[in-house]
KOLMI-436358 format. One record per residue (C-alpha): x, y, z; residue number from 1. Coordinates in nm, 3 decimals. Layout:
# KOLMI-436358
SITE/xx/yy/zz/n
SITE/X/Y/Z/NUM $
...
END
This chain:
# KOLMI-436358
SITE/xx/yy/zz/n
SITE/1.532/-1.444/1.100/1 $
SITE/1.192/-1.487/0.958/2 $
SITE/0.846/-1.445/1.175/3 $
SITE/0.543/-1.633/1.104/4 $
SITE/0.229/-1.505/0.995/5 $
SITE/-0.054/-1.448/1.307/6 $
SITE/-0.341/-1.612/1.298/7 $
SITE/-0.584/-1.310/1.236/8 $
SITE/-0.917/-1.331/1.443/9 $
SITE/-1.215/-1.295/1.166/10 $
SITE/-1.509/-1.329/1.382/11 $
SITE/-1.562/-0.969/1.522/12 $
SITE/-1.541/-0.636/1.389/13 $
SITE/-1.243/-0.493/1.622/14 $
SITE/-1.169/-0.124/1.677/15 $
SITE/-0.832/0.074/1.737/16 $
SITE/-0.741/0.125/2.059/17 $
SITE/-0.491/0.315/2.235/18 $
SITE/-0.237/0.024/2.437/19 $
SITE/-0.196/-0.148/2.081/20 $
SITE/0.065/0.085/2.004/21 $
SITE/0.219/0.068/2.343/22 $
SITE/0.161/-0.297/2.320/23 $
SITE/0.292/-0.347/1.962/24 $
SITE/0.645/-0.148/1.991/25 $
SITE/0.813/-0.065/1.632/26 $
SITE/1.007/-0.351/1.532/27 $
SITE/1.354/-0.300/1.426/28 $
SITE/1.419/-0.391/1.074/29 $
SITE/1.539/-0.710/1.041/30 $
SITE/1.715/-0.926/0.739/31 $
SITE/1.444/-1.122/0.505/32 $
SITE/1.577/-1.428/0.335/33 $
SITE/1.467/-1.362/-0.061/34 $
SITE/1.203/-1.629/-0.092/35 $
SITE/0.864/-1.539/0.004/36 $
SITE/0.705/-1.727/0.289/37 $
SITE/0.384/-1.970/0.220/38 $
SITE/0.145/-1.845/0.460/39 $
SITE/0.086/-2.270/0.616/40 $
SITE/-0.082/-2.092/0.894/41 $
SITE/-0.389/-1.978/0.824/42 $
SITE/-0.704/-2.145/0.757/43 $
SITE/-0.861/-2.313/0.470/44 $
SITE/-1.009/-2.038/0.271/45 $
SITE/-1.355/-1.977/0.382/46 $
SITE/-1.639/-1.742/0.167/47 $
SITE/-1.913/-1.594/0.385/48 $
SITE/-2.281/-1.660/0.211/49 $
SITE/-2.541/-1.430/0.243/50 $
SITE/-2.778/-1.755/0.365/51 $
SITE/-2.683/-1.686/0.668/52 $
SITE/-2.768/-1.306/0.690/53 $
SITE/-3.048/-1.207/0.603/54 $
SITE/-2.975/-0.846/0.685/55 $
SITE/-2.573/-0.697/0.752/56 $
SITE/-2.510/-0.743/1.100/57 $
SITE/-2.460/-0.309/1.219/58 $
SITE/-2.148/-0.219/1.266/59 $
SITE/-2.032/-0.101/1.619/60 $
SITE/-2.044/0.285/1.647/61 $
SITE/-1.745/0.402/1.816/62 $
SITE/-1.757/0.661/2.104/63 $
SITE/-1.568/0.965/1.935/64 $
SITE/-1.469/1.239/2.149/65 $
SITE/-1.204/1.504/2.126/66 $
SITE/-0.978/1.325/2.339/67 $
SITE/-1.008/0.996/2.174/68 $
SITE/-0.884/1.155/1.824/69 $
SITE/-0.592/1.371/2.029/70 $
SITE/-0.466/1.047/2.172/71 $
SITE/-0.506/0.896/1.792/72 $
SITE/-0.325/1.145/1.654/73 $
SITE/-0.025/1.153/1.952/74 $
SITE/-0.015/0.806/1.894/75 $
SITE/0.053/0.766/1.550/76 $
SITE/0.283/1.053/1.576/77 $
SITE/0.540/0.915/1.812/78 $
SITE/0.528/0.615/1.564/79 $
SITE/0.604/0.806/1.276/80 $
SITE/0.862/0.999/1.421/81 $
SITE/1.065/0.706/1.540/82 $
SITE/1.054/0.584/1.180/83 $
SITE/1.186/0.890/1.045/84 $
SITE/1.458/0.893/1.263/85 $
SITE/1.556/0.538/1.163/86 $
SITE/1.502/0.624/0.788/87 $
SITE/1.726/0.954/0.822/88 $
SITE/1.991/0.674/0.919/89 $
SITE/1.979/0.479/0.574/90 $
SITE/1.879/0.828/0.369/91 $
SITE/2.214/0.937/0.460/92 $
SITE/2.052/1.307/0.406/93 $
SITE/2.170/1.395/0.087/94 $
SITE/2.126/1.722/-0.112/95 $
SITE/1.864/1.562/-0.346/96 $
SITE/1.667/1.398/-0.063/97 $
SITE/1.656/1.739/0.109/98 $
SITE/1.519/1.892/-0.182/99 $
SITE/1.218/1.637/-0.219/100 $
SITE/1.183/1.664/0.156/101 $
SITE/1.097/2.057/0.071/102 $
SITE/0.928/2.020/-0.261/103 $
SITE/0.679/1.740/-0.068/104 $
SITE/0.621/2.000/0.170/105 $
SITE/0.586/2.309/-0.062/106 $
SITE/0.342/2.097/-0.294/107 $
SITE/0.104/1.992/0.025/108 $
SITE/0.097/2.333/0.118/109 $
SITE/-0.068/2.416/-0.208/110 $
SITE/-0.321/2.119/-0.155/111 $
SITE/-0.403/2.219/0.182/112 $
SITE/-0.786/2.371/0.090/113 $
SITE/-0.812/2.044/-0.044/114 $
SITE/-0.673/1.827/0.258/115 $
SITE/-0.881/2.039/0.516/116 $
SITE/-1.207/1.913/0.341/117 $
SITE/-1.114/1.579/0.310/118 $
SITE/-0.982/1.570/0.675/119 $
SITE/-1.288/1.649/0.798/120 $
SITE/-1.462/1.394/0.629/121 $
SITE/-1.209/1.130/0.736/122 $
SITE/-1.242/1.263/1.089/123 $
SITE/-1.613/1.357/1.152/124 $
SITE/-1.813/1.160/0.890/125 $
SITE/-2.039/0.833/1.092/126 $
SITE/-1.968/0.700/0.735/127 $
SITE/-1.595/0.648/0.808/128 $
SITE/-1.470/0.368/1.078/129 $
SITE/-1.110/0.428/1.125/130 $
SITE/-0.818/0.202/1.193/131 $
SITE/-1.042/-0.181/1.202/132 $
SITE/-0.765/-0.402/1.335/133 $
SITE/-0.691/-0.710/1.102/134 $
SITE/-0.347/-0.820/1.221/135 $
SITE/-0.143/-0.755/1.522/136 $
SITE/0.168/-0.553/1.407/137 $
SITE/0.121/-0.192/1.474/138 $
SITE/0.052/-0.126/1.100/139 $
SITE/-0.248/-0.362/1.066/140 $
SITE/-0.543/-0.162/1.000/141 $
SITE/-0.738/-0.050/0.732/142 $
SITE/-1.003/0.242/0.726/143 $
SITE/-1.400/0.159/0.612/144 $
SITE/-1.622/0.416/0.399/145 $
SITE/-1.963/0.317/0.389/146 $
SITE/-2.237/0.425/0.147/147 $
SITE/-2.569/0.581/0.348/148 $
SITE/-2.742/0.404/0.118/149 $
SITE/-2.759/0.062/0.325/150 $
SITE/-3.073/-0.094/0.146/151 $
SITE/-2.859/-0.415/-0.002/152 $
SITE/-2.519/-0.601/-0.031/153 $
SITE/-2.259/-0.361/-0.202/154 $
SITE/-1.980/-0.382/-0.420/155 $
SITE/-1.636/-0.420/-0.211/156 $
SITE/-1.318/-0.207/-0.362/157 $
SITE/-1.029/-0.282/-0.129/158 $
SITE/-0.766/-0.009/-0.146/159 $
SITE/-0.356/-0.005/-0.126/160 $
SITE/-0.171/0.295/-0.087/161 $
SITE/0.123/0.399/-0.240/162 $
SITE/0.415/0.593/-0.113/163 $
SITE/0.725/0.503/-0.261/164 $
SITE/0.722/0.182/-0.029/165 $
SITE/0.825/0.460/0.291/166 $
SITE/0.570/0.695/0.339/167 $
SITE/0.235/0.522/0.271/168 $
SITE/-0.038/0.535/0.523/169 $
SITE/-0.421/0.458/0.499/170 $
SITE/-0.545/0.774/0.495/171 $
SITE/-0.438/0.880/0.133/172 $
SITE/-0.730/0.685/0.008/173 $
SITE/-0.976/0.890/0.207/174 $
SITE/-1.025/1.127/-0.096/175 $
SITE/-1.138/0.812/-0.333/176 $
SITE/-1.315/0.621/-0.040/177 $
SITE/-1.498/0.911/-0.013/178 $
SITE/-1.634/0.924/-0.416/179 $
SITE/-1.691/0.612/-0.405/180 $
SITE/-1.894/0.532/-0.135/181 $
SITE/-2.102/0.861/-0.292/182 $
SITE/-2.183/0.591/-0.576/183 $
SITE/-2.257/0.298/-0.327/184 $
SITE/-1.928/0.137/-0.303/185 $
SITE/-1.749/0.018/-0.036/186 $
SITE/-1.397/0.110/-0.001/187 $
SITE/-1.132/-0.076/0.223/188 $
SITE/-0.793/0.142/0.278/189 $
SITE/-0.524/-0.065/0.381/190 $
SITE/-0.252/0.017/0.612/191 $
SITE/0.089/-0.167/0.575/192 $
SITE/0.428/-0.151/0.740/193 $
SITE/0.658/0.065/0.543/194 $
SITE/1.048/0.118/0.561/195 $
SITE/1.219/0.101/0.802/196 $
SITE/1.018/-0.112/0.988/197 $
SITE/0.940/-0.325/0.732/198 $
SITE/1.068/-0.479/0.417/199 $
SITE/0.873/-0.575/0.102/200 $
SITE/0.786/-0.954/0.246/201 $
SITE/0.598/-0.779/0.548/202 $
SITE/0.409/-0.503/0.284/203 $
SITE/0.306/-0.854/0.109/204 $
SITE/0.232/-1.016/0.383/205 $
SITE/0.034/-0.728/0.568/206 $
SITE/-0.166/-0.623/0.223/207 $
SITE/-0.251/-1.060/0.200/208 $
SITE/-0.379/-1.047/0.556/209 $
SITE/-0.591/-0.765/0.512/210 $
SITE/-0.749/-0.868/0.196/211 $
SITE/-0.809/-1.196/0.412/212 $
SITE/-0.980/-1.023/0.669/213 $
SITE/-1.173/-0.851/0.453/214 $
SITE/-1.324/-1.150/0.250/215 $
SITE/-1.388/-1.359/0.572/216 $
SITE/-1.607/-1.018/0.701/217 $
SITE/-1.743/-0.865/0.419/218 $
SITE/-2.104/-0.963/0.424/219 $
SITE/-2.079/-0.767/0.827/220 $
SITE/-1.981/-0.470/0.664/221 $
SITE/-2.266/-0.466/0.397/222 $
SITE/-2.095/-0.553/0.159/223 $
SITE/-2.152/-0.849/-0.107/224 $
SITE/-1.873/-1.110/-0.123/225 $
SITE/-1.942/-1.189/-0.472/226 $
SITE/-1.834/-0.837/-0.602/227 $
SITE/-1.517/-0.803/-0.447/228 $
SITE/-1.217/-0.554/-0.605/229 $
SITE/-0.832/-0.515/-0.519/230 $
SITE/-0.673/-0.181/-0.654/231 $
SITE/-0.342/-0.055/-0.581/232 $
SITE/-0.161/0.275/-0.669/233 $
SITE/0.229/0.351/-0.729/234 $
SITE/0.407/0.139/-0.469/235 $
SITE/0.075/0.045/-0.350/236 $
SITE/-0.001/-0.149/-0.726/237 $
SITE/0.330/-0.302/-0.674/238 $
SITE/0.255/-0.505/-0.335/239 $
SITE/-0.103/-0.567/-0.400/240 $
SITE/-0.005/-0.727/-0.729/241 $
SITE/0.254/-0.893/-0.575/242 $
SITE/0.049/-1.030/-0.254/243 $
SITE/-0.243/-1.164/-0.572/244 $
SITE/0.019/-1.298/-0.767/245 $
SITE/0.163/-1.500/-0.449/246 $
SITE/-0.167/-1.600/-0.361/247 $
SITE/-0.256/-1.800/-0.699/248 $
SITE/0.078/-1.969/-0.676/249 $
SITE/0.025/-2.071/-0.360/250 $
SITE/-0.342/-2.179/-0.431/251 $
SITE/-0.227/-2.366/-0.762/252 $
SITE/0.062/-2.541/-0.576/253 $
SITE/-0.197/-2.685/-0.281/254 $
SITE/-0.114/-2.486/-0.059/255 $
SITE/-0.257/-2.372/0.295/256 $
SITE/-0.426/-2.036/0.207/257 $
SITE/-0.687/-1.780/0.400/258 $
SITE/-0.861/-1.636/0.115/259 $
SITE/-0.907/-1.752/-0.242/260 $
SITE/-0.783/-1.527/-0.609/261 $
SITE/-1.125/-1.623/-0.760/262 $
SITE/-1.271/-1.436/-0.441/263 $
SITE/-1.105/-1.077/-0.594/264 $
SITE/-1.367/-1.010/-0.935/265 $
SITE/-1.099/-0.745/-1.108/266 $
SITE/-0.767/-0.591/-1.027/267 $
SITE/-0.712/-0.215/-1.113/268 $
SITE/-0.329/-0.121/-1.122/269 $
SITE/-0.278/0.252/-1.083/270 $
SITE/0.040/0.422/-1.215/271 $
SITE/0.213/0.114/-1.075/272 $
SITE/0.577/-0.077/-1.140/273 $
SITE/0.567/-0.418/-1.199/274 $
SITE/0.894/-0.513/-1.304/275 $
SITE/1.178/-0.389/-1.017/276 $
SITE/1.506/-0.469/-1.143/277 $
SITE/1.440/-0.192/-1.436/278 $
SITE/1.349/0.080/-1.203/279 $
SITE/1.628/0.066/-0.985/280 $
SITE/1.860/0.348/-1.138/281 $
SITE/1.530/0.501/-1.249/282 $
SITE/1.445/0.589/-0.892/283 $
SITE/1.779/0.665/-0.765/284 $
SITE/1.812/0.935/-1.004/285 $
SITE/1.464/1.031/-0.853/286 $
SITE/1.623/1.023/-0.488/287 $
SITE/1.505/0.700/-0.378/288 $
SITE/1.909/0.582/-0.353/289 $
SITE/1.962/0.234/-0.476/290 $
SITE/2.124/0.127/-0.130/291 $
SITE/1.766/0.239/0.039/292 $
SITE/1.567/0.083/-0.264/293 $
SITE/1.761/-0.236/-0.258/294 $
SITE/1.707/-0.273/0.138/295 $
SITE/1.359/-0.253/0.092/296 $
SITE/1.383/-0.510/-0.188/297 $
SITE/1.541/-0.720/0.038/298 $
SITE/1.859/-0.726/-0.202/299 $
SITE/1.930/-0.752/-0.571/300 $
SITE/1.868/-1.153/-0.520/301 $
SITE/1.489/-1.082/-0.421/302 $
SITE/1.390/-0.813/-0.731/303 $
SITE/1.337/-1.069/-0.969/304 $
SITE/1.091/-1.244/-0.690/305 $
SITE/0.894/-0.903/-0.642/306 $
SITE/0.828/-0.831/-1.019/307 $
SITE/0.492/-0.953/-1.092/308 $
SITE/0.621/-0.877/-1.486/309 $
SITE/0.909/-1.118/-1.450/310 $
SITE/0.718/-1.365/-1.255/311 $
SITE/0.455/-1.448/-1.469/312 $
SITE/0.672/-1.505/-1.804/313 $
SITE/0.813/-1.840/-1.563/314 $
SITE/0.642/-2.153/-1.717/315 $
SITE/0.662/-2.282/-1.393/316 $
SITE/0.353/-2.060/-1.256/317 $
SITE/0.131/-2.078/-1.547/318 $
SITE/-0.083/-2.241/-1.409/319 $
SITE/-0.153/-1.946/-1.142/320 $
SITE/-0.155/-1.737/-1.418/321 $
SITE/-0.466/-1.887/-1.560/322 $
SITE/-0.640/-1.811/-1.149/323 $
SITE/-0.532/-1.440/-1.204/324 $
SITE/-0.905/-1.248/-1.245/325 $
SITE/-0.923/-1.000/-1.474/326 $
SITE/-0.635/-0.702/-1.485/327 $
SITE/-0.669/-0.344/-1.611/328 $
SITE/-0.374/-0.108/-1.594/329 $
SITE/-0.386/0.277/-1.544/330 $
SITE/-0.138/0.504/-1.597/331 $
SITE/-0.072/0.851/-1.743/332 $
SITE/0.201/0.946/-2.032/333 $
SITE/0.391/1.199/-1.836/334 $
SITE/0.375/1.007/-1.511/335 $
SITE/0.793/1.108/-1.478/336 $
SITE/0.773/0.892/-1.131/337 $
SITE/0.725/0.545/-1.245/338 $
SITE/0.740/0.550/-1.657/339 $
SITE/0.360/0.442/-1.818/340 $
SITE/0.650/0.200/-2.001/341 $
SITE/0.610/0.034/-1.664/342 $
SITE/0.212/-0.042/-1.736/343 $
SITE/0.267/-0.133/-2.089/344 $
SITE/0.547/-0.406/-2.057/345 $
SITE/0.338/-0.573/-1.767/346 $
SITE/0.019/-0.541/-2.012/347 $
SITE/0.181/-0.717/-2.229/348 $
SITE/0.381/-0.999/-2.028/349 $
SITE/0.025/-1.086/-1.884/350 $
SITE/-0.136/-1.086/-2.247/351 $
SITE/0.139/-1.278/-2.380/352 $
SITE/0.053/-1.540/-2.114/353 $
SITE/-0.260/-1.580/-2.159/354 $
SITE/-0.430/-1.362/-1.857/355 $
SITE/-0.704/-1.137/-1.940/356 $
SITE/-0.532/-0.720/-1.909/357 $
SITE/-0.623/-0.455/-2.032/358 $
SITE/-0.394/-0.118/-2.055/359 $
SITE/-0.581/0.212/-2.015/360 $
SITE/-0.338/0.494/-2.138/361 $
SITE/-0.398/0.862/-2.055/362 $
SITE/-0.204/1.136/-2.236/363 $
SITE/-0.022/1.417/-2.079/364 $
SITE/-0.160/1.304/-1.762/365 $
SITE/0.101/1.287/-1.441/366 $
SITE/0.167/1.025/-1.148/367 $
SITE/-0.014/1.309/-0.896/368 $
SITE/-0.312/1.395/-1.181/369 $
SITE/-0.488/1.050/-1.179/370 $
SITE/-0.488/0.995/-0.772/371 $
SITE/-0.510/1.335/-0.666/372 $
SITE/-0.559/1.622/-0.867/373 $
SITE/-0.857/1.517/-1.117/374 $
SITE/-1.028/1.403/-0.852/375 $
SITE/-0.979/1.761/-0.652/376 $
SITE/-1.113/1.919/-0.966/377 $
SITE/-1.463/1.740/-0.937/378 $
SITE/-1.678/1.669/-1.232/379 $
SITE/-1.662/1.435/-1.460/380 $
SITE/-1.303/1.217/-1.453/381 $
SITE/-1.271/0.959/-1.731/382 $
SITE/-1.093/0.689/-1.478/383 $
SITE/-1.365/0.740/-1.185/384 $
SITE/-1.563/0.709/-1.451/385 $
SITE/-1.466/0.418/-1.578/386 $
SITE/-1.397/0.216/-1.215/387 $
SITE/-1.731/0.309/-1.115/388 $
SITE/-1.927/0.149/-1.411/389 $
SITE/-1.700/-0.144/-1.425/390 $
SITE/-1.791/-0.207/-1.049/391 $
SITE/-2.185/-0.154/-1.141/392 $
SITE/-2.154/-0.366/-1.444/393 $
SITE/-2.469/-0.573/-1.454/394 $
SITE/-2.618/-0.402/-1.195/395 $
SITE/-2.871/-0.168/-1.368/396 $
SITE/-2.993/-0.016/-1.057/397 $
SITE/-2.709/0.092/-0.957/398 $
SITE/-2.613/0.215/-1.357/399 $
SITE/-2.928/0.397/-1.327/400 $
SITE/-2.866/0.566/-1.066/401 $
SITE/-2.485/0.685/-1.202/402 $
SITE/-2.662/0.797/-1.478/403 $
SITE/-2.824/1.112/-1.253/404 $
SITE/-2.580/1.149/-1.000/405 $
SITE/-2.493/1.499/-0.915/406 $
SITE/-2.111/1.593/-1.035/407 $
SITE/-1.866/1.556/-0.806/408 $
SITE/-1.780/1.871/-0.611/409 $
SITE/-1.480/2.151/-0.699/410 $
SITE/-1.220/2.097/-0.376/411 $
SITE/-0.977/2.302/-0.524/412 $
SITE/-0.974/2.656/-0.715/413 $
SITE/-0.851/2.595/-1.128/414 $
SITE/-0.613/2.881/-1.036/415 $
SITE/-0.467/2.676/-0.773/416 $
SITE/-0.432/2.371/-0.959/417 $
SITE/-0.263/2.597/-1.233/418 $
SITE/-0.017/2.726/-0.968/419 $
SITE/0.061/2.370/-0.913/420 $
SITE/0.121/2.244/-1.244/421 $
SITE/0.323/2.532/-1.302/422 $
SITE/0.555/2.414/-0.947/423 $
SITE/0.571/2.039/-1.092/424 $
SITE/0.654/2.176/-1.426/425 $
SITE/0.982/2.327/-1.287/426 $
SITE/1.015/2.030/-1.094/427 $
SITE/1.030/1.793/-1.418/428 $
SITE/1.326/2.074/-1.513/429 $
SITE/1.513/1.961/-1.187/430 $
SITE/1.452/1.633/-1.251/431 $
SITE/1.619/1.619/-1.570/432 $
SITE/1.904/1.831/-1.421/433 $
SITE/1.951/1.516/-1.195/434 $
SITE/1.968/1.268/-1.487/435 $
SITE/2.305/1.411/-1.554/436 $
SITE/2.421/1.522/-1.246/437 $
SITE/2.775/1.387/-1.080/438 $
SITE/2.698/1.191/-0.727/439 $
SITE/2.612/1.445/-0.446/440 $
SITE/2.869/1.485/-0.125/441 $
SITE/2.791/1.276/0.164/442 $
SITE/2.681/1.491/0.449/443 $
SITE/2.718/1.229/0.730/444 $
SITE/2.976/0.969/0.764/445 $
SITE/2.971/0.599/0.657/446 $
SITE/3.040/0.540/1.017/447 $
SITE/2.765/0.689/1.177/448 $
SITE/2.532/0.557/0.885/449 $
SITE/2.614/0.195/0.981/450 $
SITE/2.619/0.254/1.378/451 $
SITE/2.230/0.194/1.397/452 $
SITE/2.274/-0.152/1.168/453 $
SITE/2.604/-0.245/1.384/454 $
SITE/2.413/-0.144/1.706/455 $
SITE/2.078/-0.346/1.605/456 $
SITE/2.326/-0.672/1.484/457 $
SITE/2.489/-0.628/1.823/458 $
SITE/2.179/-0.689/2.031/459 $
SITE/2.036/-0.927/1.774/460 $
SITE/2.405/-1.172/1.884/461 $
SITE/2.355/-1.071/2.245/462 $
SITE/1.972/-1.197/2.254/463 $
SITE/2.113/-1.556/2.082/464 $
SITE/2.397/-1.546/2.311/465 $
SITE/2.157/-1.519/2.614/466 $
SITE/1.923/-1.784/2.429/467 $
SITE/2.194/-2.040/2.390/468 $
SITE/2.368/-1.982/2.719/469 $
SITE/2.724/-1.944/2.595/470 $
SITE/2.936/-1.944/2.907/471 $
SITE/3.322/-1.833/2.846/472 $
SITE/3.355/-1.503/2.832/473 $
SITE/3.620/-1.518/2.588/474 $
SITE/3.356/-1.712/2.340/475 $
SITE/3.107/-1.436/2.408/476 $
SITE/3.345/-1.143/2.338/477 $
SITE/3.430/-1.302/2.038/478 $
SITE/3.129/-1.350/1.893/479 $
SITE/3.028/-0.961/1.947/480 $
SITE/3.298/-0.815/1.863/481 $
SITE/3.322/-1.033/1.530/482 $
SITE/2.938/-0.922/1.463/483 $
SITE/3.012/-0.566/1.556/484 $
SITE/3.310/-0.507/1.302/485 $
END
């Protein structure tokens, strides 16, 4: 069963409200075919001028109140917790998933001083507009930071999360929407349905949407259509390099599309993996099990589809190769949760094609150091650094004004960040216990592991059977039981 895409309304800046989630239910997971879907319903591609405008139209200012941002938060926690429950089904809560359950927990413990001062931020700043609706599944928002500085169009970075394609949420970008809207940039943080209630064609499809939604409103935001940025990080760098690789083929093919690739000015890949099929075992010995990995991959027929490294050797696309803008890589050389290997071979696939990458290397760094705790330390940070004067390239107000900016401020203690280094240290220890460790008991049953898929494949044949009107009983039985066993 496929679903097509929604036709996304781009001509007013909507806010969250509370009946969308009561409105837009969790959908159950539901089988992909392996081909991704041309998106035929969406407009012609459409890029806003600034003729029009001569000034940003304002942005609405939300009404927030204490009971506004309880009702927020109840909200989105019913939703998460009927997603873990349905992801405890396919985790099959093994030993080694328990133990990165508590090690998750244990490490944001440590970060909390941090999290508290970025919460607030997220939560209380009038710079921040929270959950702008650009689609209609429940997942289909993205969070704004906004400069103060208003005087002028500004640079556009629009933001993908990461979180191992399961746990990613919009508000792990707060910390860099934050910095960079310090330094007059705009930051977009998308949200995206993750697993279980999505598979990797929704993430793609969500992240496309959003980034069309963006282009089609930028210039009401502030912000300047002609500087426009896509970054992604970890699983994050996987589907927004997947949804900009889709989009040129589609665009070099004819097709129907919503926004254009020569719209995006640069694409920054952060500790990303671009090439599935070879990180399969690598994360199940990391406890993302290959029967989880492979459902969100929609099957071993559909990895080849989803690696942007494989994809782009095919002589078929080269031609969308050539639309690709400009790609730079990031990644550390300890980064023990996706391999900096990952961010070389891609580097080079992309080079050897023609495309203009570049691959930014940085030793002893970590998959948490780059995102998270560099920029907790404050200061100077060599990739900040770096995105920031790539954005402002040309732009010598703006490089001026980097120039004197005031270093970025200390959110966690050195000894703290020490304490945690020395916790993911051990960790690497474990990890390389697990390389060579035999296969862990089961602690639930097969049975009960594939009661929720027999259940939700039961309901799936009843709703055709009541579609198509079968009549004999016997016919009906049939068909269920057949489906249920």
């Amino acid at each position: 069963m496929t679903t097509s895409l929604p036709v996304i309304p781009t001509n007013r800046f909507q806010s969250f409200e509370m009946d969308d989630y009561n409105k837009n239910e969790t959908q159950p997971l539901i089988s992909r075919a392996s081909s991704y879907p041309v998106t035929a319903n969406h407009h012609q591609r459409r890029r806003r001028a600034d003729a029009k405008l001569s000034s940003p139209r304002s942005l609405p200012v939300r009404q927030r109140s204490f009971t506004r941002n309880i009702g927020h938060a109840a909200s989105e926690t019913y939703l998460v917790t009927g997603l873990t429950f349905k992801l405890l089904a396919f985790l099959g809560v093994g030993y080694r998933w328990i133990w990165r359950v508590l090690s998750l927990c244990f490490y944001a413990m440590l970060l909390m001083p941090g999290f508290l001062q970025v919460a607030y931020y997220y939560f209380f700043s009038s710079q921040v507009r929270r959950s702008i609706v650009y689609g209609d599944q429940p997942r289909n928002r993205f969070d704004l930071y906004l400069p103060k500085n208003s005087d002028g169009p500004k640079p556009v970075l629009a933001f993908v999360t990461g979180g191992a394609w399961i746990i990613g949420y919009k508000a792990w970008g707060s910390l860099l929407g934050k910095q960079l809207a310090e330094r007059d940039i705009i930051v977009a943080c998308f949200d995206y349905r993750n697993f279980p209630q999505g598979t990797i064609t929704d993430m793609v499809e969500d992240v496309s949407q959003g980034i069309s939604f963006l282009c089609d409103n930028v210039v009401e935001y502030g912000g300047d259509p002609d500087r426009i940025y896509l970054m992604g990080q970890s699983a994050g760098a996987h589907i927004s390099s997947c949804a900009l690789l889709e989009q040129a083929v589609t665009e070099s093919e004819g097709g129907s599309i919503s926004w254009s690739v020569s719209q995006i000015k640069a694409y920054f890949g952060l500790s990303g993996g671009y090439n599935i099929p070879s990180l399969v075992e690598h994360f199940h010995r990391r406890g993302l099990y290959r029967s989880i990995f492979l459902s969100i991959m929609e099957g071993e027929k559909s990895l080849q589809h989803f690696s942007p490294e494989i994809r782009v050797k095919d002589p078929s696309i080269c031609n969308a190769v050539a639309l690709l803008p400009k790609i730079i890589l990031f990644h550390g050389t300890s980064d023990y949760s996706i391999p900096s290997d990952a961010s070389r071979t891609f580097a080079d696939a992309l080079q050897q094609v023609g495309a203009k990458a570049e691959l930014i290397l940085y030793s002893g760094k970590t998959h948490t150091d780059l995102f998270l705790h560099d920029p907790m330390r404050g200061g100077k940070d060599e990739l900040f650094d770096y995105v920031v004067a790539f954005i402002h390239d040309g732009d010598k107000e703006a490089l001026a004004k980097d120039a004197v900016a005031p270093p970025r401020p200390r959110l966690l203690p050195e000894l703290l960040l020490q304490w945690l280094l020395s916790f993911l240290g051990g960790h690497k220890e474990a990890l390389a216990k697990d390389a060579v460790a035999p296969p862990e008991p089961r602690l639930v049953p097969e049975l009960l592991l594939q009661l929720p898929h027999k259940v939700l494949r039961l309901v799936e044949k009843f709703e055709q059977v009541i579609e198509h009107k079968y009549v004999s009983p016997p016919d009906v039985a049939c068909r269920l039981w057949s489906d249920l066993i």
